[in-house]
N, C-alpha and C positions, 0 to 999 in steps of 0.2 A: 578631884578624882574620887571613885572611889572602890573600899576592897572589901572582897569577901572572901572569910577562912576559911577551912576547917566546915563549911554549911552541910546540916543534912534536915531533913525531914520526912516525916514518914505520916498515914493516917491509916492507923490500925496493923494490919501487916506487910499492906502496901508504901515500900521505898519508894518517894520523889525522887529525893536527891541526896545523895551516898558520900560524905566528904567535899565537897567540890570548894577549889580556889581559883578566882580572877581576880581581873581589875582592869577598872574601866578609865585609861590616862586622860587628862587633859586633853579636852578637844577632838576625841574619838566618839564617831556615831556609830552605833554598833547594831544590828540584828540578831534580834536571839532568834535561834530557830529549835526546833521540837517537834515531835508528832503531837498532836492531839490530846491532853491528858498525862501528860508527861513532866508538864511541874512549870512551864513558862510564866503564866499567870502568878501562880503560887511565888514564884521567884519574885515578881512585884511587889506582890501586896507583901512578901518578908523587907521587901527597900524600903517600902511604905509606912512598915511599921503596921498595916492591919494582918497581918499573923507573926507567929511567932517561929524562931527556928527550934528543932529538938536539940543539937548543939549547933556552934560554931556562930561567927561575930560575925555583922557589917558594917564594916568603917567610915564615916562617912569626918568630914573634915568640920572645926565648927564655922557655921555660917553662912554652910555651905546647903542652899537650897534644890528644892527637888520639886517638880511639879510633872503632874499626871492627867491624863485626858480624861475625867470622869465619868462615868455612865451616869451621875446623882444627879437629878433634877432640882435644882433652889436657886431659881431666882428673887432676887432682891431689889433688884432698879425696875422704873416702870418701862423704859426704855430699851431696844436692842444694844446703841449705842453709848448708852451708860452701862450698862450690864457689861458691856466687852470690856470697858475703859476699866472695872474693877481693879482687876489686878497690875493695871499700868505700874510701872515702876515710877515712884514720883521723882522728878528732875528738881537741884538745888534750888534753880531760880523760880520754881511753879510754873513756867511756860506747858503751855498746851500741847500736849502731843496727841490727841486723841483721832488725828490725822491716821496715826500708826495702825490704830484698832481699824478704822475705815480701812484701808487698805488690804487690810487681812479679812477683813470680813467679803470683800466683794471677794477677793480669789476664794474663798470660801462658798461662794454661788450667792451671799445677800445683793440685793440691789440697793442702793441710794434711799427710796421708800421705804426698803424694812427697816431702816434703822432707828424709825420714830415709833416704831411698832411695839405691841407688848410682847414681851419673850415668851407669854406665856401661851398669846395669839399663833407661833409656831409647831408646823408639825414637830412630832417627836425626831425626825431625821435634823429639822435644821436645829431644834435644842441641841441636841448632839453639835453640832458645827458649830455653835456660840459658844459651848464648852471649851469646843477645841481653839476658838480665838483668842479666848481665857487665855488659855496656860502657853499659845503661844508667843501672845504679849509680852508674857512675864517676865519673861529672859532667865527663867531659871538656872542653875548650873547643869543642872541635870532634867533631864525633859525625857519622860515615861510615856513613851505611845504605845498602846494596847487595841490591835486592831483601827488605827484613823482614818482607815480608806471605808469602812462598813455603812458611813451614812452619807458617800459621797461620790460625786457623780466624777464621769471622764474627766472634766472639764478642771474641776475643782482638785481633783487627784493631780493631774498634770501641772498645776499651778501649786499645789504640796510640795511636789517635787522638789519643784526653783524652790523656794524657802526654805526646805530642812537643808538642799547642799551649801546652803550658805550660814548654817546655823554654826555658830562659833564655841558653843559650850558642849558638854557629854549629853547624847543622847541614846536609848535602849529604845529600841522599836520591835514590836509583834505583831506581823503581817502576814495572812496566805499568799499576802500578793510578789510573786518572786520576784518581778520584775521592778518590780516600786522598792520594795528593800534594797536593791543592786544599784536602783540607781542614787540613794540617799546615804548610802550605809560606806564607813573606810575597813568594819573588821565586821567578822559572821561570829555571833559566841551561839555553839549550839548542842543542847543535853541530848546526850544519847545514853542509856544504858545508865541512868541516875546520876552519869557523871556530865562534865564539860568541857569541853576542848574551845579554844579563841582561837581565829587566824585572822592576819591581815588579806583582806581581798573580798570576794563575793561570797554568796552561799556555794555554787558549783564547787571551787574550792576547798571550801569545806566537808561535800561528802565525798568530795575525789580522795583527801585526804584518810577519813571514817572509810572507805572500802576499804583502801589500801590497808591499813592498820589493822581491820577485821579478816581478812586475806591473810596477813601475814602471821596475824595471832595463830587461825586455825592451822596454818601449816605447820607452825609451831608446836600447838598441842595435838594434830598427829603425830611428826615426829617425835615426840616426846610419849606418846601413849605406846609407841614402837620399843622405842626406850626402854618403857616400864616393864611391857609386856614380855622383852627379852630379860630383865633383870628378875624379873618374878618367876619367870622360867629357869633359870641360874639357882634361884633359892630354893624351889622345890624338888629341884633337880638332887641338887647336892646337899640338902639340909641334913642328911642323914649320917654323913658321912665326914670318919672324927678330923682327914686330913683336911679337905678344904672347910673347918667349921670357920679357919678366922676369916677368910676370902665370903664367903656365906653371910656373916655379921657385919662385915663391911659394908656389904650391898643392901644390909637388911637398913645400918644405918643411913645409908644414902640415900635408899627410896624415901627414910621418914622424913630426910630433910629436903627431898622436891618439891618444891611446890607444882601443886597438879590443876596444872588450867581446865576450869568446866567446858565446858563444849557450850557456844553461844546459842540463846536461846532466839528463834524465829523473832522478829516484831512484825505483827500484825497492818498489813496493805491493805486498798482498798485494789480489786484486782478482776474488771468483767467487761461483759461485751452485752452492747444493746441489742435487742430480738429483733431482729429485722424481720419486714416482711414482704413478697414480692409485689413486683408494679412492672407495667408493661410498656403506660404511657408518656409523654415528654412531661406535660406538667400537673402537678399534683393540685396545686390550688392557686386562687387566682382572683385579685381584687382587683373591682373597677370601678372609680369616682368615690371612691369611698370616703365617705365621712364620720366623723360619730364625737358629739356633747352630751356630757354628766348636765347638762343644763343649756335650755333651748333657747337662754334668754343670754349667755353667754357666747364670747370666742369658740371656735369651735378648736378639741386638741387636736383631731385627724380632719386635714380637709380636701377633698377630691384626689387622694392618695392612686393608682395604678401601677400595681407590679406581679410580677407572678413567681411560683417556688417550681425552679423544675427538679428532677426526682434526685438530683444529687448535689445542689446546690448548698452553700453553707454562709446562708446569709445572716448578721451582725446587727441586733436595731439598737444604736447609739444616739447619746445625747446627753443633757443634762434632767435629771431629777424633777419628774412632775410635770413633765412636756407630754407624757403620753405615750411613751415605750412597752410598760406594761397591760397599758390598754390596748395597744395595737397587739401584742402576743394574746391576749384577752379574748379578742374580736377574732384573731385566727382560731383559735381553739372553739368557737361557738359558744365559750364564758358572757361574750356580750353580744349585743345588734346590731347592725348599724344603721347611725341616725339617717344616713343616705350611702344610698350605691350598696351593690353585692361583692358576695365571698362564693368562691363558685368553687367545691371539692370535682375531683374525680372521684369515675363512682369505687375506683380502687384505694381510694385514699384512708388511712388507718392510721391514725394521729398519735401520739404518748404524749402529756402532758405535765409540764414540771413547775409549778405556777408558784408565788411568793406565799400565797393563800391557803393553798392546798394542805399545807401541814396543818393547817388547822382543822381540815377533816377527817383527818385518822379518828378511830374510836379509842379512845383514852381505854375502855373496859379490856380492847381483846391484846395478843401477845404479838409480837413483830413476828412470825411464824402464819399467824390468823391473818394477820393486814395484807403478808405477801399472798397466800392461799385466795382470796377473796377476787385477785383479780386474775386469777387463772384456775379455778376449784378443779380444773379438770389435771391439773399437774398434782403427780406424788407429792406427798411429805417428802418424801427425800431430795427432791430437784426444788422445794423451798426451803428445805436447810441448805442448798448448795449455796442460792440464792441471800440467804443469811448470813451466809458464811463470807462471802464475799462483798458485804454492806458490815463487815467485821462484826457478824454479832453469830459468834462459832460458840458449840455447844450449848451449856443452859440459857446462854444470852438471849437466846433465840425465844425461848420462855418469858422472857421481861415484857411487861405490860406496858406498853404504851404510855402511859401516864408516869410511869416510873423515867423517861426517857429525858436528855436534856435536847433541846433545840438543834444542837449539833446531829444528836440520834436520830430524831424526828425524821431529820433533812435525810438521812440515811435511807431509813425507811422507805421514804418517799421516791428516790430514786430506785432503791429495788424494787417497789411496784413497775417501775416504770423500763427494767429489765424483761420482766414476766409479762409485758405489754406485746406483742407483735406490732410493727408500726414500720412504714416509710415514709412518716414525718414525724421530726423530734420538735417542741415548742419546749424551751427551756429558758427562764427566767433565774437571771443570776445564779445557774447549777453551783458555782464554785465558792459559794457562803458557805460556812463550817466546815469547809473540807479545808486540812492543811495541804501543806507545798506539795507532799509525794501522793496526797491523791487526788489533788489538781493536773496532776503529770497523767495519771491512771484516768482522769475524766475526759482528758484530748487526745489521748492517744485512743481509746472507745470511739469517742464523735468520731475521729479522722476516718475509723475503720469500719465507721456503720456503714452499709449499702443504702441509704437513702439520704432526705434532704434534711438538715437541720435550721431553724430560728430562734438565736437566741440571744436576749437580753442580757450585758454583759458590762460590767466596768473595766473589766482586765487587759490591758493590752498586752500581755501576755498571751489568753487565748484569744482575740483579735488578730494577732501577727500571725498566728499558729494553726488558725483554720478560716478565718473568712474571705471568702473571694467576691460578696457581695454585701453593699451596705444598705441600710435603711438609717438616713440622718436626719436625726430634729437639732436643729443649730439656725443659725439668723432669722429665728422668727417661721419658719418652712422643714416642713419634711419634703426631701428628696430622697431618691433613692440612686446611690454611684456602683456603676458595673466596673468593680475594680477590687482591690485589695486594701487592708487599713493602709499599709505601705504607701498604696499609688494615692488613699486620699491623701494620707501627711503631707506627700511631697507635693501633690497637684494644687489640693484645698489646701486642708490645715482649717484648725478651728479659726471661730471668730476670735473668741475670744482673745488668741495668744498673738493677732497681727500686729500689736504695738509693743508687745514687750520685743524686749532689746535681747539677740542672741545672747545665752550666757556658753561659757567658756566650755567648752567638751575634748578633754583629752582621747586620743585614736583607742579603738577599742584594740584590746591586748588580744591576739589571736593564737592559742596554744601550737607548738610547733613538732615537727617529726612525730605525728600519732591524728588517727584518723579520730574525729571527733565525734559524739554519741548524737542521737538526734533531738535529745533534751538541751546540750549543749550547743548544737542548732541551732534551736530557736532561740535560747536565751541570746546567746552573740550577734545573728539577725537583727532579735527585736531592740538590742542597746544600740546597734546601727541604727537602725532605720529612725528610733528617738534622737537619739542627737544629730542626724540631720535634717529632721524636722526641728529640731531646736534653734538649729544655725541657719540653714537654709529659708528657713520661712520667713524671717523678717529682712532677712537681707533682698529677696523678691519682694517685699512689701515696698522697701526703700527705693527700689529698681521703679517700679511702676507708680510711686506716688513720684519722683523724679521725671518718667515721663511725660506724667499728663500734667506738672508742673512747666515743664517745658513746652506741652502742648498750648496751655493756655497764655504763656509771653507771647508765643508765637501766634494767635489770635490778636493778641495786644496790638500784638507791633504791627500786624495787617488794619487793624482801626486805626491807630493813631497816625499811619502811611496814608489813609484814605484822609484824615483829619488834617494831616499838613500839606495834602492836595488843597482840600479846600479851602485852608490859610495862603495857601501861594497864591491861589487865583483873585481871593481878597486883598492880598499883601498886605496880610498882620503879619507886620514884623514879630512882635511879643507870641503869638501864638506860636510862629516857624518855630523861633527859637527855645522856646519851651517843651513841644512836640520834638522837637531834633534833640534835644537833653532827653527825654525819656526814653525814644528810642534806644539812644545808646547804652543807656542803662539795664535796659530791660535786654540790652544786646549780650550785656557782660552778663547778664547774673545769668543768660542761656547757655553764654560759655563756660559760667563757673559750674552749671547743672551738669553740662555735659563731661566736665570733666569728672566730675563725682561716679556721673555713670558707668564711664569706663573703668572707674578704680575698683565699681563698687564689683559691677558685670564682670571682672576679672577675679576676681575674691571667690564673688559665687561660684564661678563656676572652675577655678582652683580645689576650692573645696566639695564641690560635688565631684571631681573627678576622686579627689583624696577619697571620697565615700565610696564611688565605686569602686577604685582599688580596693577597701576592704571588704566590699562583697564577692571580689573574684575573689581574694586572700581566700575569706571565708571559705566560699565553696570548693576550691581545692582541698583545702584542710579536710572537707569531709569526705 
């Protein structure tokens, strides 16, 4: 376990963190959550030992280890799979486990060939993912995640998942991704207001709780400023006068002893709406055979692709990392060519573009004021500081030079260009990097409400559950594209990847009672549905249908070998009959023993998929 006292810290005159006491018990995974700049990092690296607090202690027990997903690049083996094996824990007897680190590296997205690879032969995403096999090896007591969804794709998040809920030590995790903390996490510890409140349960929780308490203060410190304002009217009333002077000094000493609550000050949202622009026709753009290779002597990453964007559609292009997701957004935008087949716009089509790359074109020299202005020079100053104001960069912030900006800002920026855009098509590549949890909420609740079509590049199934109704999939090797919802793929497809793992265990989601539920709340309890019965459901249809075409092919069998001891009767091989007639009956039983799996299993499934719908009608009553 471990506790923190009495912590504060501050740089310059800005408070992080004001007093604050936890503790993190045995066997608790925990989410920290925070805005943006508000001390969660910071709170790290003081566990970590690389900063310092201004007072108060962290207690940590001796012997008791910590380990943390590093951003530092040093590697030391020549190897991917010596590299991960580093921090093995060594076993008494020296037996080999290095099985373990395999394991964790493929749910990681390595394949079998990289492991003989040099670490240093990796992009900088998958160095990132070796790091993180590192310290999941480790078995540390305590296990520091800082952002470990940021270099990893669906695929490999989803397989995160299975792993941290099984993780048996403390763990502290910092993630935008709401949905991925809720489902790995037992308690939310999260700074508001320089201080910290823990609860057991999810994030929702936790700010269901932080309203409430904020609600109840302010009503508080009205009544109480009522209070004052009538006591102070009593003083000035009667101060003069020699009868009431003791009644007077009483009250003078009771105000000094009130403590007087300040009035809470605003925290800064991200909080707007994209420019839409009008469109007449059914579809806006439109690819046909499309193909397109970084290299002509290579695979190709898009091949003979056909789909179209009609004007309100809110199509999803998923996969894993390096298949060509970003290219295909690339290629919509007119960023790239295509090696074969066309892109065909309408001639009303007016694009906004949100590209992974794109930040690197800002002009470091001018002010976030100049970058907004630049793409709309015909808008006032005033409606680009509205525009500023609401990418949180109010009053002089607005003045700060680009260069002065952190990655986070940038990303800010970029998206305000792309408010001041008119557009009925939105291309957005992973919009929901550096933005935290409340203006992830404030980015979907926008998309939802734009009047045009959106495409976007996305890890999060969070905004997957929450706006897409069309998919673009790079998975087994093929892009398809499913006219459906993420929903309808889980249940229908489902990844490759996850057809063999074994359902793990998913308790019914808790569905709040007597009170209509918010539409952030919504989605969150949908998209925990919809994942756990893609978790259960899916492999138990795997086991369904590898069972049938098991029993399909005895049943082949047993028509040959019936033909085979025709032809033994008519010969009268005794030995043949008798050998053909033993396997028959074998192959008889183990159809029987199939089929009764099938029924057990076919009854399970779909026990449980009704259990699932019932919580989807639940659900939707409740709202």
């Amino acid at each position: 376990m471990i506790q923190v006292n009495s912590l504060s810290k501050a740089y310059g005159r800005q408070t992080i963190l004001d007093d604050i006491d936890f503790t993190v018990n045995p066997g608790e995974r925990v989410g920290l959550v925070g805005r943006n700049g508000h001390g969660k990092t910071t709170l790290f690296r003081m566990i970590l030992g690389q900063e310092y607090a201004d007072e108060g202690v962290i207690t940590v027990p001796n012997g008791y280890r910590i380990g943390h997903l590093s951003q530092h690049i040093a590697f030391t083996e020549k190897t991917v799979l010596k590299e991960g094996c580093l921090l093995l824990p060594k076993t008494d007897d020296g037996r080999d486990e290095s099985y373990k680190v395999g394991a964790v590296l493929h749910g990681l997205g390595f394949s079998t060939e990289d492991f003989d690879a040099a670490p240093s032969s990796l992009s900088g995403g998958y160095q990132i993912r070796l790091n993180l096999a590192k310290v999941l090896v480790s078995e540390p007591n305590l296990l520091l995640l800082d952002e470990p969804t940021n270099y990893l794709d669906i695929v490999s998040i989803r397989w995160l998942i299975k792993f941290l809920r099984s993780w048996q030590n403390e763990m502290i995790i910092i993630t935008h991704d709401r949905e991925f903390m809720d489902s790995v996490t037992t308690h939310t510890l999260g700074i508001h207001r320089q201080k910290v409140r823990k609860i057991e349960g999810p994030t929702e929780k936790l700010y269901q709780q932080i309203l409430i308490d904020e609600e109840v203060y302010e009503k508080t410190r009205m009544n109480d400023e009522r209070k004052r304002k009538d006591v102070e009217q009593f003083i000035n009333r009667f101060r003069a006068q020699a009868t009431k002077a003791k009644a007077v000094q009483s009250r003078v000493k009771a105000l000094a002893r009130h403590e007087q609550h300040e009035k809470l000050t605003d925290i800064q949202s991200l909080d707007f709406a994209f420019n839409d622009a009008s469109f007449t026709g059914k579809q806006l753009i439109a690819a046909e055979d499309l193909s397109f290779s970084f290299d002509p002597a290579a695979e190709p990453l898009i091949s003979h692709l056909d789909f179209a964007v009609g004007k309100n559609d809110r199509i999803a292009i998923i996969g894993k990392n390096g298949k060509g997701k970003t290219t295909l957004l690339n290629l919509l935008a007119g960023e790239l060519e295509p090696t074969e087949g066309t892109i065909t716009g309408h001639p009303q089509l007016k694009t906004a573009f949100f590209g992974q790359t794109n930040i690197n074109r800002l002009d470091l020299s001018k002010t976030v004021e100049a970058e907004i202005m630049d793409v709309h020079p015909d808008h006032s100053r005033g409606a680009a500081r509205k525009i500023c104001g609401a990418m949180m960069f109010e009053g002089d912030m607005a003045m700060k030079k680009i260069s002065v900006l952190s990655g986070g800002e940038r990303s800010r920026v970029l998206m305000g260009k792309l408010l001041v855009s008119p557009a009925n098509l939105l291309l957005l590549d992973e919009p929901t990097n550096h933005l935290d949890m409340e203006s992830i909420d404030s980015l979907i609740e926008a998309i939802e409400a734009f009047r045009g079509a959106v495409v976007l590049v996305t890890h999060s199934e969070l905004v997957l559950h929450a706006i897409a109704t069309k998919l673009i999939i790079f998975d087994r090797g093929e892009i398809r594209v499913f006219d459906g919802t993420y929903e309808d793929f889980l249940s229908r497809v489902g990844w490759s990847d996850e057809g063999a793992v074994a359902a793990q265990s998913s308790g019914p989601v808790e569905i709040p009672k007597g009170k209509g539920l918010s539409k952030k709340e919504m989605r969150r309890l949908r998209a925990e549905i919809v994942t756990n019965r893609s978790k259960i459901l899916n492999p138990l249809q795997k086991r369904i249908t590898d069972i049938e075409d098991m029993i399909s092919g005895f049943e082949k069998r047993i028509e040959m070998d019936n033909q085979s001891l025709l032809a033994a009767s008519t010969k009268g091989d005794g030995r043949a009959i008798r050998d053909l007639t033993k396997a028959i009956h074998e192959t008889k039983e183990h159809i029987d023993s199939l089929f009764s799996e099938l029924e057990e299993i076919t009854a399970d499934h779909d026990a449980k998929a009704k259990e699932f719908d019932s919580q989807m009608n639940e659900l939707q009553d409740a709202g």
